[in-house]
C-alpha positions as CSV (number, residue, x, y, z in Angstrom):
1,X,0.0,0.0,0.0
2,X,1.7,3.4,-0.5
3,X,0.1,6.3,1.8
4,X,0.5,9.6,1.0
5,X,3.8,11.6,2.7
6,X,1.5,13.8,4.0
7,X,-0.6,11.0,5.8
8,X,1.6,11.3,9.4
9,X,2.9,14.2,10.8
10,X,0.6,16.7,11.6
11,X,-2.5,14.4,10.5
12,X,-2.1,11.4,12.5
13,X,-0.6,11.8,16.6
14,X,1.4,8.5,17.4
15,X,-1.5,7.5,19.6
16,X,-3.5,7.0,16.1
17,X,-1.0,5.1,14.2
18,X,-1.9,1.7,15.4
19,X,-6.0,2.3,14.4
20,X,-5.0,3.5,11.3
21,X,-3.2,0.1,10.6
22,X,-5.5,-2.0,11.7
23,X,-8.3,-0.1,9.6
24,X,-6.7,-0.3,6.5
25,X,-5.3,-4.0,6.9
26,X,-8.5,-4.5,7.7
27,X,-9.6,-3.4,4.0
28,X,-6.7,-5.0,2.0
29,X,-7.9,-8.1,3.8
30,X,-11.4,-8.4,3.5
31,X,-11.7,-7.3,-0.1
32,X,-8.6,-9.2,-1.3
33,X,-6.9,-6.6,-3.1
34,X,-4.2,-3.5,-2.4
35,X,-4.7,-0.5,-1.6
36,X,-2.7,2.0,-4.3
37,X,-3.8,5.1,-2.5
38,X,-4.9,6.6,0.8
39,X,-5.6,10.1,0.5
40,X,-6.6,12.5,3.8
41,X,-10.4,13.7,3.5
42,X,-11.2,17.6,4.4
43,X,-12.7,18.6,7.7
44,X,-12.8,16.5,11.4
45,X,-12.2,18.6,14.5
46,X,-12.6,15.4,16.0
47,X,-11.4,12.6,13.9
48,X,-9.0,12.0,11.2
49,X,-10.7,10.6,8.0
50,X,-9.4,8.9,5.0
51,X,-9.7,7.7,1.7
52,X,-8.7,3.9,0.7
53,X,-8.5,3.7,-3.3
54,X,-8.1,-0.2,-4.0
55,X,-6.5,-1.6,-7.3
56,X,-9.8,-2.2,-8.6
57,X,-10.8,1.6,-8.3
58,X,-13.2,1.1,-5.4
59,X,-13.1,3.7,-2.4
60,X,-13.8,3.8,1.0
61,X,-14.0,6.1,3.6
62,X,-11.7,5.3,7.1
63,X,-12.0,7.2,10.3
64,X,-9.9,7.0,12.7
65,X,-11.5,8.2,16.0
66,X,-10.1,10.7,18.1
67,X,-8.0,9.5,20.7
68,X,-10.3,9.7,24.5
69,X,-13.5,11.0,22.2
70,X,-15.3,7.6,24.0
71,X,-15.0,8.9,27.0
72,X,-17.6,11.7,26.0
73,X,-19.4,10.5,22.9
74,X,-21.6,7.1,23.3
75,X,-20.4,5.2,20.5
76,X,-22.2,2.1,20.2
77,X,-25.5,5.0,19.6
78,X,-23.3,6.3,17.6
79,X,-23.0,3.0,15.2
80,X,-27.1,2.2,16.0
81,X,-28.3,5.8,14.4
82,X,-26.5,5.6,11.9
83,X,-26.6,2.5,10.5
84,X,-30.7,3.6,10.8
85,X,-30.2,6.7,8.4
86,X,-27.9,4.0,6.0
87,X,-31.0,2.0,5.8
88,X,-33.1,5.1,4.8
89,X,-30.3,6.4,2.2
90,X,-29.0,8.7,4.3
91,X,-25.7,8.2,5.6
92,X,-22.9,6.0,4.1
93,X,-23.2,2.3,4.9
94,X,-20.7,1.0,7.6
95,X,-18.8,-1.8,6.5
96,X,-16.9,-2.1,9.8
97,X,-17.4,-0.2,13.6
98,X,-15.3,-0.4,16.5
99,X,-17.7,0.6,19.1
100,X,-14.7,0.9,21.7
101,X,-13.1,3.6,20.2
102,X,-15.6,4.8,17.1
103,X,-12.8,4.1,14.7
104,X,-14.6,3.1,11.1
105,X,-14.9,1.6,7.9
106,X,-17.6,2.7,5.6
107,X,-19.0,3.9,2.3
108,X,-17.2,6.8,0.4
109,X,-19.9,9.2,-1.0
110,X,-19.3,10.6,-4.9
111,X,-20.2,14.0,-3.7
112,X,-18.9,17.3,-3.0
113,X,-18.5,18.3,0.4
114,X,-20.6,21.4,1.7
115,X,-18.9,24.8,2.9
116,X,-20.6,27.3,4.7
117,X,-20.1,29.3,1.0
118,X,-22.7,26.8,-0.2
119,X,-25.2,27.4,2.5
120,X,-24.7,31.5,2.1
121,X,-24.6,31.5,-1.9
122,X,-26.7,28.7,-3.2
123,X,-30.3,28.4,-2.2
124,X,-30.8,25.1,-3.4
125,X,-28.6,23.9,-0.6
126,X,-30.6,25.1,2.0
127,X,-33.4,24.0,0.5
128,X,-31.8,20.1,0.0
129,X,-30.8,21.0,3.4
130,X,-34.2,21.5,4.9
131,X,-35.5,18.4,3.4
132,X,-32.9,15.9,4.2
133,X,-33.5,16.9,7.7
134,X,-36.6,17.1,7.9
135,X,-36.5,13.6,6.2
136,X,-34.9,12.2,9.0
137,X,-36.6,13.8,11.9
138,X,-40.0,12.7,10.2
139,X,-38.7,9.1,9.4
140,X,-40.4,7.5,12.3
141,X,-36.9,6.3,13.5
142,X,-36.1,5.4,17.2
143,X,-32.7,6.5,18.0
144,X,-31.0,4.1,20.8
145,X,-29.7,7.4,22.7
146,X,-31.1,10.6,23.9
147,X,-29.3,14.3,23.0
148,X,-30.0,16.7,25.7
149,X,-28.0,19.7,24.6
150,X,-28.8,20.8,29.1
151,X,-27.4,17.5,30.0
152,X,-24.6,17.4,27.9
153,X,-23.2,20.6,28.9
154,X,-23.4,19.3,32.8
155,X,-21.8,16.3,31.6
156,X,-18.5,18.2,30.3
157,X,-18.9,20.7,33.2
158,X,-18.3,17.8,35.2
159,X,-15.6,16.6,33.2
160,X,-14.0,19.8,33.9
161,X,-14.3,19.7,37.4
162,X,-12.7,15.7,37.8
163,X,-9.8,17.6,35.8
164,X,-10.0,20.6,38.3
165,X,-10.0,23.0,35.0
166,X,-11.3,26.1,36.0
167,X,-10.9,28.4,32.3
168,X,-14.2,29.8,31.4
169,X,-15.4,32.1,28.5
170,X,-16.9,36.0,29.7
171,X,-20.5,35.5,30.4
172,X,-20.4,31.8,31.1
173,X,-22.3,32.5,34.7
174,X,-25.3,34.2,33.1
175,X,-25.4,31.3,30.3
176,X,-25.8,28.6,33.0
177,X,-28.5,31.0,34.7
178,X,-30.8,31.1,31.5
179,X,-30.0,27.3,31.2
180,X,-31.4,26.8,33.8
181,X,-34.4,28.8,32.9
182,X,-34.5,26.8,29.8
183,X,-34.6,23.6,31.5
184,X,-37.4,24.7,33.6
185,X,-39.3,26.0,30.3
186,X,-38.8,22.2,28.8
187,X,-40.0,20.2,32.1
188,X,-43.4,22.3,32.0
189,X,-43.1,21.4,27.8
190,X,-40.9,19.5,26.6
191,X,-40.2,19.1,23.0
192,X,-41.1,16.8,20.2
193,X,-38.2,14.3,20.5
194,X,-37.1,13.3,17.0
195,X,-34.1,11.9,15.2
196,X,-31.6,14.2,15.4
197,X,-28.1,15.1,14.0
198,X,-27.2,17.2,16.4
199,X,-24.1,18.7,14.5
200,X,-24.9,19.9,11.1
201,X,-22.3,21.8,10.1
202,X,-22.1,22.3,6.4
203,X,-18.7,19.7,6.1
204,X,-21.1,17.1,7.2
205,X,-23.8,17.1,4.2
206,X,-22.7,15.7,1.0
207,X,-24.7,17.3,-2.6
208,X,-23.7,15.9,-6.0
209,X,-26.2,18.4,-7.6
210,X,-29.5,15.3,-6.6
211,X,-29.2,13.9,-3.7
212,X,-28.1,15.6,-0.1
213,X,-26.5,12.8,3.0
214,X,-25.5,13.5,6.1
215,X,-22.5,12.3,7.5
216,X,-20.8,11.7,10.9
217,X,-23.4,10.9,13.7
218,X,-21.2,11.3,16.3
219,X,-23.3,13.2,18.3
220,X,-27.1,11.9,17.2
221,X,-30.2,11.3,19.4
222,X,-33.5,11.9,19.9
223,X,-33.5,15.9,20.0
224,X,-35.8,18.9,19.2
225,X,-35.7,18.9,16.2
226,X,-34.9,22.8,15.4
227,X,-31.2,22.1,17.1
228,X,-30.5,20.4,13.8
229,X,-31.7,23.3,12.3
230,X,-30.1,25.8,14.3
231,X,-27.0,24.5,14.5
232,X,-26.8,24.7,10.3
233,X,-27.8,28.9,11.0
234,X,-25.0,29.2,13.5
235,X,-22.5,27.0,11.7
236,X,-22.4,28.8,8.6
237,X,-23.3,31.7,9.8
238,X,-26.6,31.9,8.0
239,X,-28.2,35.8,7.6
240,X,-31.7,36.8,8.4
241,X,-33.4,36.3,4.9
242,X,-31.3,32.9,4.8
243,X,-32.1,31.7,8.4
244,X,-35.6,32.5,6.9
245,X,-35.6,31.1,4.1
246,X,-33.9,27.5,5.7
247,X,-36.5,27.8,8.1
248,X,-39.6,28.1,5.7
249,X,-38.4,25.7,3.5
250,X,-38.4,23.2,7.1
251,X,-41.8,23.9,8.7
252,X,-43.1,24.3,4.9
253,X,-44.5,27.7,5.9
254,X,-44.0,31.0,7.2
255,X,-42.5,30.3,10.8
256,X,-44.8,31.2,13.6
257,X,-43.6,32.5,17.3
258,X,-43.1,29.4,18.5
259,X,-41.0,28.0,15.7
260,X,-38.9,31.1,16.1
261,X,-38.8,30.6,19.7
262,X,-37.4,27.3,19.4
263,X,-34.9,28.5,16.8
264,X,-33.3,31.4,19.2
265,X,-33.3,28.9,22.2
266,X,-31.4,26.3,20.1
267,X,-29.2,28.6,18.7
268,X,-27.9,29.3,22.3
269,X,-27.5,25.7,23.3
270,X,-25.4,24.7,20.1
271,X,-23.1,27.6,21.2
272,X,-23.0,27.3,24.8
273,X,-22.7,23.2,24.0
274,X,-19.6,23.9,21.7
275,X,-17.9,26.5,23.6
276,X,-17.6,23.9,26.7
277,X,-16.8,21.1,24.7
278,X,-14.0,23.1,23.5
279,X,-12.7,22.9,26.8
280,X,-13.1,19.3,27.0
281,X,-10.9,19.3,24.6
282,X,-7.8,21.5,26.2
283,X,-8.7,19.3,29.3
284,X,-7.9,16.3,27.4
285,X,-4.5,18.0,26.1
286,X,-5.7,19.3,22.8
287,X,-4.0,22.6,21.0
288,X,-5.0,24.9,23.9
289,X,-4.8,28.2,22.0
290,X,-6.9,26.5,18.8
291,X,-9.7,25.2,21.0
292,X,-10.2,28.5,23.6
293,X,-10.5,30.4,20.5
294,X,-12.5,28.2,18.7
295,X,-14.9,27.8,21.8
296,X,-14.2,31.9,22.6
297,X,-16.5,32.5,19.2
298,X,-19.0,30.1,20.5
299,X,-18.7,32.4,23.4
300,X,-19.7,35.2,21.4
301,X,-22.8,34.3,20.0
302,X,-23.9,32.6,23.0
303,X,-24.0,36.0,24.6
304,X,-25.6,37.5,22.0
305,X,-28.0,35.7,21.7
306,X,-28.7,36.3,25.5
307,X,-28.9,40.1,24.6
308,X,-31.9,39.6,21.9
309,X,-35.1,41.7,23.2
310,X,-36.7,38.6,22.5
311,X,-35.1,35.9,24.4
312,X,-36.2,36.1,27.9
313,X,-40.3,36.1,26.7
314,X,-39.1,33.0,23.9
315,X,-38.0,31.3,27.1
316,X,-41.4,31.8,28.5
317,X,-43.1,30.9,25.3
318,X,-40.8,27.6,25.2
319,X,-42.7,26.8,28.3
């Protein structure tokens, strides 16, 4: 098999090595034929990914999973959901799952990968968008784990505190104070629970022009279904005509108050939920000054999203 140079080094840390082997041993092996090519795939703040070319011209995609990401992501879910949305065309088929440490084998999609360029610029991708989620949410599926965006910011708060980490982002107190109000609003009402992605950043939808997938479920369970859809506004960033239009083209209609409610709340918990797992991340010995930063913009629209006129009374309405 001949890798590329530019495999190792900064791609792969020596902890990684030995999955990466075993993954693509694991190919040669099963399939009977070599490998002549692994090239690195774009994107993975978490994960390394890969593509195997073998001699016949058939691809696959490899992931090897970050090193301690099972200590904080519930893998076996992980390979459940998806292997749902495979059967419903829309993630890639898993040929091979190591529920231990959420390293994979699985089908390489023909398709370009999104940018948040594609969400701002072309409107048929928010529309494709729209509908490949809401394909999903309304698929009927039961997903074998639960996403509470509240519970799984305690859970890495509590992470923090077994590591005695005490860095926080500027207006981290007040977050956790409308949190709480928050989870008050969704005991007296909770939300539809539906199949969710949970983390739909545009790197994680695939569009050859027809069909839209969705890729790494990491981070899927049952959820409100309008996280999915804020976390594509907040990702890209999206405007206010497009955050419109992605949202129209979801419900179908003209959003009402409680749709845009929902929209604002969730927007909050994607960035209050990403700016602390950044810090999981420096906790776990990560490039400190690339995480802060990346979790210190999180930050920022966390906090303004806590100074819209509107939140405090969507809160209420929530509830």
């Amino acid at each position: 098999m001949q890798e590329n140079k530019s495999v190792f080094g900064n791609n792969l840390q020596n902890v990684d090595i030995p999955d990466f082997f075993v993954l693509s041993n694991l190919v040669t092996t099963a399939s009977g034929k070599k490998a002549t090519s692994v090239d690195i795939m774009p994107g993975g703040l978490t994960n390394k990914n890969f593509k195997i070319t073998l001699e016949d011209g058939t691809a696959i995609a490899m992931r090897v999973a970050g090193y301690g990401t099972a200590g904080y992501i519930n893998r076996p879910g992980e390979k459940h959901n998806a292997s749902l949305m495979a059967s419903i065309g829309i993630a890639p088929e898993i040929y091979y799952y190591d529920t231990e440490t959420g390293s994979q084998l699985c089908e390489y999609i023909d398709a370009d990968t999104m940018h948040p360029d594609d969400f701002i610029n072309r409107s048929e991708v928010l529309t494709e968008a729209a509908v490949v989620m809401r394909k999903y949410h309304d698929s009927g599926c039961q997903f074998k784990s639960v996403f509470n965006p509240i519970a799984k910011i305690m859970e890495y708060l509590d992470i923090l505190k077994g590591h005695n980490f005490t860095e926080m982002y500027k207006g981290f107190d007040k977050a956790m104070e409308k949190l709480e109000k928050i989870k008050a609003a969704y005991e007296k009402n909770p939300p539809k629970l539906v199949p969710c992605h949970n983390d739909t950043l545009a790197e994680n939808f695939m569009y050859d022009g027809k069909v839209m997938r969705v890729i790494d479920w990491e981070y899927s369970g049952m959820n409100d279904g309008f996280y999915d859809v804020a976390c594509v506004i907040v990702e890209n960033p999206l405007n206010t005509e497009n955050e419109n239009a992605l949202i129209t083209a979801y419900v179908g209609a003209e959003p009402n108050e409680e749709q845009k409610a929902r929209t604002l709340i969730n927007k909050f918990l994607v960035n209050t939920h990403w700016s602390i797992w950044s810090l999981v991340q420096i906790c776990y010995g990560k490039d400190h000054d690339f995480y802060w930063e990346y979790g210190l913009s999180r930050a920022d629209f966390f906090n303004e999203y806590m100074a819209d006129p509107n939140f405090d009374r969507y809160i209420d309405l929530i509830g």
